[in-house]
N, C-alpha and C positions, 0 to 999 in steps of 0.2 A: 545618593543617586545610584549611586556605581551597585551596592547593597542591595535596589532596591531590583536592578536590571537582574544581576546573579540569581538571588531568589527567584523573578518573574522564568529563566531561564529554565533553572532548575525542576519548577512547579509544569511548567511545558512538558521538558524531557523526559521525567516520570509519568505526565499523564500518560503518552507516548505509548507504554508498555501495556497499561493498563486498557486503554481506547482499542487498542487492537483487534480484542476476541470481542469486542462490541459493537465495534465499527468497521466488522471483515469477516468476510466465509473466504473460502478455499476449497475447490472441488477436484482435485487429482483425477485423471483417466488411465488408464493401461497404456494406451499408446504414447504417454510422456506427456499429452496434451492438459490444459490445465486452466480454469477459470477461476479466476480471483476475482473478489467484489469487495470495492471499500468506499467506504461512503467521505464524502468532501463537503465540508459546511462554511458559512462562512464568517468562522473564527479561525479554529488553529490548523486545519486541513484544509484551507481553499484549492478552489477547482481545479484554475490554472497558476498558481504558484509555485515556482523552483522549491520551496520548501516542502508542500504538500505533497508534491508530485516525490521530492527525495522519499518522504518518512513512510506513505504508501510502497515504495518501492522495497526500505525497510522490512516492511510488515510481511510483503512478501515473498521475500529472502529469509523472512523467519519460519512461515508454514514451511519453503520445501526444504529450509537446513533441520525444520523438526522432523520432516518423515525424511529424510533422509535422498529427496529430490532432486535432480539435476545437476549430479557433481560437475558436469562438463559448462553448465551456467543453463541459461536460456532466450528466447526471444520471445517476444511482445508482438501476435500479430496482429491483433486488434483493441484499440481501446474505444468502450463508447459511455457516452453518457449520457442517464436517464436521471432530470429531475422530477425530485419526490416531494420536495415542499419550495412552494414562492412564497410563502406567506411572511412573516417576520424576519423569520431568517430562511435564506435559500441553501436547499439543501439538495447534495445530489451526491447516485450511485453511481461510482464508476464500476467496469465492467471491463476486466482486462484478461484477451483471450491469449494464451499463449502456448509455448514448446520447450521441452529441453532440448537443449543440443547434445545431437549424438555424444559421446565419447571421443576425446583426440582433437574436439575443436576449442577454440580460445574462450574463454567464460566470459560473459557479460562483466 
């Protein structure tokens, strides 16, 4: 059992990396401002679960450590949600509008 939990984990944590550039855009602005969009289904990204909500957060901690974005961290001023499918399984786009913080202040 214990075997079977490690594996199911593991197969999670890798898709993780993988789901990202498929289940996320990133739009960077000049003014530090920035939209992110990741989609939440309901298997291993649900909507409102501490989990989902972490690995999104993740995801996007990886676009701005990729360009090189918001060393001072950032804030989140808007999240919203648009579902895209009821049907079999419920599917939705989250829409998360945000900011870096200036320079000199405490990082998220």
């Amino acid at each position: 059992m214990r075997m079977r939990m490690l594996v199911l984990l593991l197969a999670v944590a890798g898709c993780a990396a993988i789901d990202r550039p498929e289940m996320s855009s990133f739009e960077p602005f000049a003014d530090g401002r920035f939209v992110f969009r990741a989609r939440a289904d309901s298997l291993a990204y649900r909507l409102d679960s501490p989990d989902g909500e972490a690995e999104r957060m993740r995801w996007l901690s990886a676009y701005l450590g990729e360009n090189s974005l918001c060393a001072a961290g950032f804030s989140i001023e808007e999240r919203k949600v648009v579902a895209i499918s009821t049907g079999l399984a419920t599917v939705h786009d989250l829409y998360y509008r945000g900011r870096c913080k200036p320079a000199g202040q405490a990082s998220q």
